[in-house]
FIKOLZA-1660 file (N, C-alpha, C; in steps of 0.1 Angstrom, whole numbers, plus 5000, padded with zeros to 4 digits):
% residues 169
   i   px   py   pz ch aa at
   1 9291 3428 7461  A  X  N
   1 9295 3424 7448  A  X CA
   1 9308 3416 7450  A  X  C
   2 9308 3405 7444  A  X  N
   2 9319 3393 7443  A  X CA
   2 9335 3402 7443  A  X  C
   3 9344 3400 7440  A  X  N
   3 9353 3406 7435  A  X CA
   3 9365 3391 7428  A  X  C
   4 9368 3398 7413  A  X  N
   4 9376 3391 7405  A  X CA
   4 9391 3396 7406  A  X  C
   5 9401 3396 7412  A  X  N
   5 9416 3400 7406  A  X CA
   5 9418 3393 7397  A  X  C
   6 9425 3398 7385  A  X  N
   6 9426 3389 7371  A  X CA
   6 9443 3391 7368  A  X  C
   7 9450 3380 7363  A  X  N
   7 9462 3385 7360  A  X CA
   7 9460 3389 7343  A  X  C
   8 9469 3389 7338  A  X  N
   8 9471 3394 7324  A  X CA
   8 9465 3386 7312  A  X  C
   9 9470 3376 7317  A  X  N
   9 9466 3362 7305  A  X CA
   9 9453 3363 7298  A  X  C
  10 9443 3363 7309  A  X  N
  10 9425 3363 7303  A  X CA
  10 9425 3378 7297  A  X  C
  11 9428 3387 7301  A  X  N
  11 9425 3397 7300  A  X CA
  11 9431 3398 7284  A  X  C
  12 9444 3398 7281  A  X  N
  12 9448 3398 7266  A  X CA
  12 9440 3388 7260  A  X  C
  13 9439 3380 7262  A  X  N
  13 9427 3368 7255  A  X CA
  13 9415 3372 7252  A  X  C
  14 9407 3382 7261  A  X  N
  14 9398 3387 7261  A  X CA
  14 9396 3397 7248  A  X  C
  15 9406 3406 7250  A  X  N
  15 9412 3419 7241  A  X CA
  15 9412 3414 7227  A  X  C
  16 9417 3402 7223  A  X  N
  16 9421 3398 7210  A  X CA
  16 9404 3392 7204  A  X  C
  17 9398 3392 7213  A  X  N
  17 9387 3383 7207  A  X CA
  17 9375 3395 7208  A  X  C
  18 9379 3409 7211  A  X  N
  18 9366 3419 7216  A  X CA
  18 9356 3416 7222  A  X  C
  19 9359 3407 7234  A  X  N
  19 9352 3404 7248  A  X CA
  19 9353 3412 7258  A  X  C
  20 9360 3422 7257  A  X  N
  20 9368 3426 7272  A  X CA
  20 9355 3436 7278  A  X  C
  21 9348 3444 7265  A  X  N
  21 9334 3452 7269  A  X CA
  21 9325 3444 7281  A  X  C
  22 9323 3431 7273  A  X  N
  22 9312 3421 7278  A  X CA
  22 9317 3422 7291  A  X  C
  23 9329 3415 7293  A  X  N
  23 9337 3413 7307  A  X CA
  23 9336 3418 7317  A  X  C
  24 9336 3429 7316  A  X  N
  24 9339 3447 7325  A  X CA
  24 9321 3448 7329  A  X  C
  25 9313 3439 7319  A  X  N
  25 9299 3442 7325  A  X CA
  25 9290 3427 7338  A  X  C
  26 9302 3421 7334  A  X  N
  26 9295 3409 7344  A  X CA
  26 9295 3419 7355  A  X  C
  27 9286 3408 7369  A  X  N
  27 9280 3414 7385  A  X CA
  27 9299 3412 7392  A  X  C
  28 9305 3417 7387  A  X  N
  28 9314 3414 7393  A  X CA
  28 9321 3428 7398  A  X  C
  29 9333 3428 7413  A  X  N
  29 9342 3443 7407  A  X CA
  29 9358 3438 7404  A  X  C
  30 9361 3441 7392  A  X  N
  30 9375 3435 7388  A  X CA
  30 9388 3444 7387  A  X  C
  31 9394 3437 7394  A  X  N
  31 9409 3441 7399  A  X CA
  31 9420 3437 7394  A  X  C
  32 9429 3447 7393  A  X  N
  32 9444 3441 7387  A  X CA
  32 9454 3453 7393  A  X  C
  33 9465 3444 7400  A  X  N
  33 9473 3456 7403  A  X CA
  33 9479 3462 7391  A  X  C
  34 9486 3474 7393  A  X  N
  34 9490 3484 7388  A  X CA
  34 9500 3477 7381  A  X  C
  35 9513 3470 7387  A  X  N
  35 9525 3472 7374  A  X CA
  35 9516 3461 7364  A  X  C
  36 9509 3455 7364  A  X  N
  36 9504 3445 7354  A  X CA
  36 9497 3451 7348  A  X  C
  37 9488 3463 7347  A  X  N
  37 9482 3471 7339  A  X CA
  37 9494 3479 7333  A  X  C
  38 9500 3482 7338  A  X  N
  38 9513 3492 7333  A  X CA
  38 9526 3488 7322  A  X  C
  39 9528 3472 7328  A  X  N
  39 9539 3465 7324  A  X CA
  39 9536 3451 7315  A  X  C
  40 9524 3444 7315  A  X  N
  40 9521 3433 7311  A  X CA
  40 9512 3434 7300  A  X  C
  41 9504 3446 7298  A  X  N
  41 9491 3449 7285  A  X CA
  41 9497 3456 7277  A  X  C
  42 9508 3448 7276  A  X  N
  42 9521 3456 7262  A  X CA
  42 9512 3462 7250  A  X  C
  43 9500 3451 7243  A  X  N
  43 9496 3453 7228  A  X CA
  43 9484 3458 7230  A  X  C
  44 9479 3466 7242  A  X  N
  44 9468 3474 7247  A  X CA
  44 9474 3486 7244  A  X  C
  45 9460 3496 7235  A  X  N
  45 9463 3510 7237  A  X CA
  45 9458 3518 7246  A  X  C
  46 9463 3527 7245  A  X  N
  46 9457 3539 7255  A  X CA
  46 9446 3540 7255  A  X  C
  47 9438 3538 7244  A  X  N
  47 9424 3544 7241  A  X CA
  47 9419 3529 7245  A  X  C
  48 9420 3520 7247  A  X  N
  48 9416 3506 7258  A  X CA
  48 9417 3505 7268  A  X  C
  49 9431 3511 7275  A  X  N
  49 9431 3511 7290  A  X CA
  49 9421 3520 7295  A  X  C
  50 9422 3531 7293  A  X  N
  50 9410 3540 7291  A  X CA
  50 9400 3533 7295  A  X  C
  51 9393 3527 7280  A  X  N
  51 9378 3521 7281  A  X CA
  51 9377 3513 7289  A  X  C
  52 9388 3503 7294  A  X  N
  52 9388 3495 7307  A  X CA
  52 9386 3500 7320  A  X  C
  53 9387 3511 7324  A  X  N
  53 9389 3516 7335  A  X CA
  53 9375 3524 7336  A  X  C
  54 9372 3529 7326  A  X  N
  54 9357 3534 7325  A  X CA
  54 9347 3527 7323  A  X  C
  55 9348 3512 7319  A  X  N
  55 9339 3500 7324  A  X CA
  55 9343 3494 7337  A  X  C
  56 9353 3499 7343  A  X  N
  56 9350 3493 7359  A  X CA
  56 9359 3489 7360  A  X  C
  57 9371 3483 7358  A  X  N
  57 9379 3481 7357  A  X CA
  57 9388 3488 7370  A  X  C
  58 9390 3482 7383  A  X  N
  58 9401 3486 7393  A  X CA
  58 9415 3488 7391  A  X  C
  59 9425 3496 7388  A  X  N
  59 9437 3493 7393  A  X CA
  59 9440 3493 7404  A  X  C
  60 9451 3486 7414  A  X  N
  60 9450 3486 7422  A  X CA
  60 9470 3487 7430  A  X  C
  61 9471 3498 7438  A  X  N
  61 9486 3498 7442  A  X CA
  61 9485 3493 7455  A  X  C
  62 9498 3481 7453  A  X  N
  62 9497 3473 7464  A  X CA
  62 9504 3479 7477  A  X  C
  63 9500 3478 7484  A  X  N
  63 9507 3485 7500  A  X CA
  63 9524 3472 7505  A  X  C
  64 9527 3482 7505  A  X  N
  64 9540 3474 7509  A  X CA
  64 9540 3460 7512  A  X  C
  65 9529 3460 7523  A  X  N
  65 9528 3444 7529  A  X CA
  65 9528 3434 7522  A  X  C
  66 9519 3442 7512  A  X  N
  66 9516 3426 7503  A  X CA
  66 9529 3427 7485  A  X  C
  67 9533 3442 7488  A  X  N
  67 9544 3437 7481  A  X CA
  67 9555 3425 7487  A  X  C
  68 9559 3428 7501  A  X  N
  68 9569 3420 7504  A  X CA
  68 9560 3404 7504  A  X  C
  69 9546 3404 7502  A  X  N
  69 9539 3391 7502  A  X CA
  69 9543 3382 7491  A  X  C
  70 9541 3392 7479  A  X  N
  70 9544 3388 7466  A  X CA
  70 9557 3384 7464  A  X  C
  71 9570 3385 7470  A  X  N
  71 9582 3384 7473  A  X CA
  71 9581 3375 7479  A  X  C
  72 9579 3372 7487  A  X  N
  72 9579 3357 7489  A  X CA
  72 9574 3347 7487  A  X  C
  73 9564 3345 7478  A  X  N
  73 9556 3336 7469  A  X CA
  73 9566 3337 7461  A  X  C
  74 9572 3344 7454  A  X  N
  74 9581 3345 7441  A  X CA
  74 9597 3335 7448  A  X  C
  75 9596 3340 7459  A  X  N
  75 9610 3328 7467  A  X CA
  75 9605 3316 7463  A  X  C
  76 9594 3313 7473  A  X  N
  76 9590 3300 7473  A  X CA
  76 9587 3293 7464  A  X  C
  77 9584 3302 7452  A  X  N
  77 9575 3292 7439  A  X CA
  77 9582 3301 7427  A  X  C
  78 9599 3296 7424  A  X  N
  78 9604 3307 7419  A  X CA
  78 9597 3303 7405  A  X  C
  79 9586 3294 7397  A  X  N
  79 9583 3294 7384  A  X CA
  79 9575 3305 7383  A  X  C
  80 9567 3314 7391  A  X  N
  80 9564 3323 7391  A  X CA
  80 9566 3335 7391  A  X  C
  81 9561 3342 7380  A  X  N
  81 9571 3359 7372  A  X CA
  81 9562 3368 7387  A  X  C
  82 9570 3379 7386  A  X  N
  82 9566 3388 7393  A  X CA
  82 9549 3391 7393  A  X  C
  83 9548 3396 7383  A  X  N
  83 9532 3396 7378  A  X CA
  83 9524 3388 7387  A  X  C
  84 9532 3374 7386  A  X  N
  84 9519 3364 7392  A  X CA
  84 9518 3368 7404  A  X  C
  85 9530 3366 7415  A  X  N
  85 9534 3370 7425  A  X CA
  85 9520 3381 7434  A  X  C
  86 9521 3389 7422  A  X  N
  86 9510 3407 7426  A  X CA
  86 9500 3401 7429  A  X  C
  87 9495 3390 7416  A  X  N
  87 9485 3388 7411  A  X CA
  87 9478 3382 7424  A  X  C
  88 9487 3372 7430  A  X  N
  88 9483 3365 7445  A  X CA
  88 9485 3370 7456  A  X  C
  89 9492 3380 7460  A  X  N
  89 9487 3385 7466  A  X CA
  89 9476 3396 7468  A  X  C
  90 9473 3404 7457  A  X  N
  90 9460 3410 7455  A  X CA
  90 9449 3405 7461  A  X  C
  91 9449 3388 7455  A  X  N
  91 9441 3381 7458  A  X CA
  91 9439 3377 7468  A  X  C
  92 9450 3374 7474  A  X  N
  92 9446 3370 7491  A  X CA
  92 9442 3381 7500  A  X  C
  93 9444 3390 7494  A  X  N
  93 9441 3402 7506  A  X CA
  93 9429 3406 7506  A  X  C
  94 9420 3399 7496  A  X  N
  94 9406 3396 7494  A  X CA
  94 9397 3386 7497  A  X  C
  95 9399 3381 7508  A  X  N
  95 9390 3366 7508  A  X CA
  95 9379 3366 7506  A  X  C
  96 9380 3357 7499  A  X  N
  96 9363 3351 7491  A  X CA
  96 9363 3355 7476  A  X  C
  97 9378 3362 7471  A  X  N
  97 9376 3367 7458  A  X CA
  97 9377 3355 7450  A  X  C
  98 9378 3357 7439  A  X  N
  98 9375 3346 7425  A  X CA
  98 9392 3354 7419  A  X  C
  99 9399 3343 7423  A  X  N
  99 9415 3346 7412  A  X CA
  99 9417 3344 7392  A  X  C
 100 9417 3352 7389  A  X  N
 100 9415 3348 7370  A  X CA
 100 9424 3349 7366  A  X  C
 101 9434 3338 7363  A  X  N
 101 9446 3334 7350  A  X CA
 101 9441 3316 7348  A  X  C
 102 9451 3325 7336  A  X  N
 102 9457 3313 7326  A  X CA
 102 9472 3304 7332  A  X  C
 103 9479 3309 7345  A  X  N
 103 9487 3304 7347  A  X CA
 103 9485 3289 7354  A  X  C
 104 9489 3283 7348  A  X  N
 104 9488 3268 7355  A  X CA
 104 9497 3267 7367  A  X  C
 105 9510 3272 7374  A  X  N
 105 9514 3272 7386  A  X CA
 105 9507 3284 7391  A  X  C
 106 9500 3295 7393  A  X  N
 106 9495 3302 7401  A  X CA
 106 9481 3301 7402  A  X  C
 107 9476 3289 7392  A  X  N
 107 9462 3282 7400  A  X CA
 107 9461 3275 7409  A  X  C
 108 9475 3266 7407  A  X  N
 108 9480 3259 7418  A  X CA
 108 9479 3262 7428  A  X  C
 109 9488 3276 7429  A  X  N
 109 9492 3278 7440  A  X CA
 109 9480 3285 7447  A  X  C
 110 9466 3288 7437  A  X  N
 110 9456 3294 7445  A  X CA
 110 9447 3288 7453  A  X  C
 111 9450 3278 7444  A  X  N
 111 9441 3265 7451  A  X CA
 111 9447 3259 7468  A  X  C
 112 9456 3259 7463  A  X  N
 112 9466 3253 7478  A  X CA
 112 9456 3261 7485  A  X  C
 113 9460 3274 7487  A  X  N
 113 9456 3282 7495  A  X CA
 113 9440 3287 7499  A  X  C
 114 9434 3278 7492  A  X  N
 114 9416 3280 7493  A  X CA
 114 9415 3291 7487  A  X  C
 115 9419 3296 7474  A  X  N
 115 9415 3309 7467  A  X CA
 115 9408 3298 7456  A  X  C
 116 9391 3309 7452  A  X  N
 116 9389 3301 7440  A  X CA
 116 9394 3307 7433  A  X  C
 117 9396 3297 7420  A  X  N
 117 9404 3304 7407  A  X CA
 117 9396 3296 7394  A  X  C
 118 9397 3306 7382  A  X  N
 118 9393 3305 7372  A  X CA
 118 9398 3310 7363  A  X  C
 119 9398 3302 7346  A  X  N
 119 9402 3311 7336  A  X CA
 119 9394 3313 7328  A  X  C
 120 9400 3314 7313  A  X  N
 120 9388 3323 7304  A  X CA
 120 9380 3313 7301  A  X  C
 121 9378 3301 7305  A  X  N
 121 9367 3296 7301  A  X CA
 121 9354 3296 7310  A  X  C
 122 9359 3300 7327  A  X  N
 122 9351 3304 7330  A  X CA
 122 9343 3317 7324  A  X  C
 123 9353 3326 7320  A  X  N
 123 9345 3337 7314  A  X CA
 123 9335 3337 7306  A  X  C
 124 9342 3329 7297  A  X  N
 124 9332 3325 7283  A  X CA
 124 9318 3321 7292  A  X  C
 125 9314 3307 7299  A  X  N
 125 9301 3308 7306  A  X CA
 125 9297 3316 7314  A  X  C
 126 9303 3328 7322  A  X  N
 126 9301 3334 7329  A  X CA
 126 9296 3345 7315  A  X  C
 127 9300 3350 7306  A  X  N
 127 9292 3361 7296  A  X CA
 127 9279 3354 7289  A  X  C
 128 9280 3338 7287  A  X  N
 128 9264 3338 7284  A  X CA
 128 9258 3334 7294  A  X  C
 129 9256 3331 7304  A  X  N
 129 9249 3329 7317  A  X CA
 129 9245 3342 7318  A  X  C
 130 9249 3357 7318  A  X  N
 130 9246 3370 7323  A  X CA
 130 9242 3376 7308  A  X  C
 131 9242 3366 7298  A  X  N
 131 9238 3371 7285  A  X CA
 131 9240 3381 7282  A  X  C
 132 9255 3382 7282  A  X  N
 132 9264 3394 7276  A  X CA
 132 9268 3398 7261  A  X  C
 133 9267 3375 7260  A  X  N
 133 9276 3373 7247  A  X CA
 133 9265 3362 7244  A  X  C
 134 9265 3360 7230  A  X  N
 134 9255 3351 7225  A  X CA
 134 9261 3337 7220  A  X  C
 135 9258 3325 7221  A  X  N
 135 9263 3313 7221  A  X CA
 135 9274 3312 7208  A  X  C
 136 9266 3320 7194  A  X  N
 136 9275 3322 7184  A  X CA
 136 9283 3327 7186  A  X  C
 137 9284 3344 7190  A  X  N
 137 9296 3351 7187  A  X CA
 137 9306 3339 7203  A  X  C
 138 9303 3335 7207  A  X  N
 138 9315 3327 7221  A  X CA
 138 9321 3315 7213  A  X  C
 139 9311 3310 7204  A  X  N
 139 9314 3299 7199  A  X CA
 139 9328 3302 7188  A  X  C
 140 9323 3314 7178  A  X  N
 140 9333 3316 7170  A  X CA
 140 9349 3320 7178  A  X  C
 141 9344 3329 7190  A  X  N
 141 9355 3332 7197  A  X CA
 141 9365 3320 7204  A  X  C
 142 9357 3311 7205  A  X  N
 142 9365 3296 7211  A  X CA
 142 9370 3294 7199  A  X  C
 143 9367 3293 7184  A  X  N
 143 9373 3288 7176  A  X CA
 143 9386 3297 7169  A  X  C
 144 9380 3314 7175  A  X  N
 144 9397 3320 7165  A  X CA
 144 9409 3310 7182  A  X  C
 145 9400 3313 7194  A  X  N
 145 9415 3309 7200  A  X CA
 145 9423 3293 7198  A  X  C
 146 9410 3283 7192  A  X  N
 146 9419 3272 7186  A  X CA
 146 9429 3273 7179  A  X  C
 147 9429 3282 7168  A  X  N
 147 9437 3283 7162  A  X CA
 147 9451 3294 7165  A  X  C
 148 9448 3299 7175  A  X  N
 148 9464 3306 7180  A  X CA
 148 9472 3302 7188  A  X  C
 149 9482 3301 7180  A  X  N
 149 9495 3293 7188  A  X CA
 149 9502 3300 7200  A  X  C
 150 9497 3310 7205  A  X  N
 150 9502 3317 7216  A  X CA
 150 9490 3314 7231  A  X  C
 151 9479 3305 7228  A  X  N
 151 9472 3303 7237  A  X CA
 151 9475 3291 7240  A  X  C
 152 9472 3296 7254  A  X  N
 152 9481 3280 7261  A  X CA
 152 9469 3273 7269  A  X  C
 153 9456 3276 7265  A  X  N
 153 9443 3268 7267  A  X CA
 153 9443 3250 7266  A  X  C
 154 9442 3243 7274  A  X  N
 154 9443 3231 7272  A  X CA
 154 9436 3226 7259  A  X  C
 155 9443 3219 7248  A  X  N
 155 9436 3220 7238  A  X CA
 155 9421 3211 7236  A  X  C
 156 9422 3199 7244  A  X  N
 156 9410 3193 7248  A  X CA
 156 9397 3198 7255  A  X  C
 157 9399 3207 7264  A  X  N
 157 9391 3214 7268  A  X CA
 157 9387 3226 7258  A  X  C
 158 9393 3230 7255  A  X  N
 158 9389 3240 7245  A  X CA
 158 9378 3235 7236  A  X  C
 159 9388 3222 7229  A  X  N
 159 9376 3217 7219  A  X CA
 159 9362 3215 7228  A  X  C
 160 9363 3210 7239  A  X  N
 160 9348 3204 7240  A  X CA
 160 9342 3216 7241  A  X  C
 161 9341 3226 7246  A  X  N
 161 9338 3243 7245  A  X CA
 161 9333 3245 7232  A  X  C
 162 9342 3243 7224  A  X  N
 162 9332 3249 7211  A  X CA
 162 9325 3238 7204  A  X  C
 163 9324 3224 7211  A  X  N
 163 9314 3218 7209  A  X CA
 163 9303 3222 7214  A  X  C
 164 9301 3221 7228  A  X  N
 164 9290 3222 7235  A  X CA
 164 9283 3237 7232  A  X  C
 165 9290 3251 7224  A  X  N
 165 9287 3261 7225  A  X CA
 165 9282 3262 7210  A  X  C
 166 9286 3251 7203  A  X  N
 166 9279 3248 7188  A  X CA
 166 9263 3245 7187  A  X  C
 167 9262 3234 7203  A  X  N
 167 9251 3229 7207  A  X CA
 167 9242 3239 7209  A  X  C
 168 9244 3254 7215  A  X  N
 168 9239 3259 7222  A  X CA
 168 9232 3273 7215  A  X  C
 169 9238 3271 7199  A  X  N
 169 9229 3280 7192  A  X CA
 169 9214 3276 7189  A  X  C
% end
């Protein structure tokens, strides 16, 4: 089975739109270190982290090495918060894994590095491809995130998303 490290971004995106069930059931095994489950899913409750971890959901503590790894990606590429930092290293310590944020410099930086990466719109086709989620409920979900000013979804791409997912009922 593939493996996903995910930083925070999809995952709260996920959460707000009651996707995160579907998520946890793709062929995947998904990963997030520890202080980002601890420190970054501020408006997550208990009784969610919970259900996340009982749909499959990995935490994962990073071993020293790849903390001091994460420490130096955070030198090199100081636009990058600690979180992300984990987040790439997690991921590299995985090759062949699939990296999931919303961060525009730590796709970057995944990419440099031959990590594939994806955000939540891979998700979105990735839950009806495994027909998790039905073209409606994804479609209306693309359209609550149009309208929230905290998503930093390229707004162009978004739209064509809930065009083509308009198409698709």
């Amino acid at each position: 089975m593939r493996i996903v490290v995910s930083d925070s971004s999809c995952l709260i995106d996920l959460r707000k739109l009651s996707l995160l069930d579907a998520f946890l059931k793709l062929p995947y095994e998904i990963l997030i270190p520890n202080t980002l489950f601890e420190e970054e899913l501020l408006k997550f409750t208990e009784a969610q982290k919970r259900g996340m971890l009982r749909g499959g959901l990995k935490v994962i503590d990073l071993p020293g090495d790849r903390v001091l790894r994460a420490q130096q990606v955070i030198r090199s590429a100081p636009q990058l918060s600690v979180h992300d930092g984990l987040a790439f290293a997690l991921a590299e310590a995985h090759p062949g894994c699939i990296l999931l944020t919303g961060d525009g410099y730590l796709r970057s930086l995944a990419a440099t590095h031959k990590i594939e990466v994806h955000g939540f719109l891979w998700v979105v086709d990735e839950l009806h491809k495994h027909r998790l989620s039905g073209a409606k409920i994804l479609c209306a979900a693309l359209r609550t995130l149009s309208g929230d000013p905290a998503v930093r979804l390229p707004r162009r791409d978004l739209a064509a998303y809930i065009k083509r997912y308009e198409n698709l009922r």
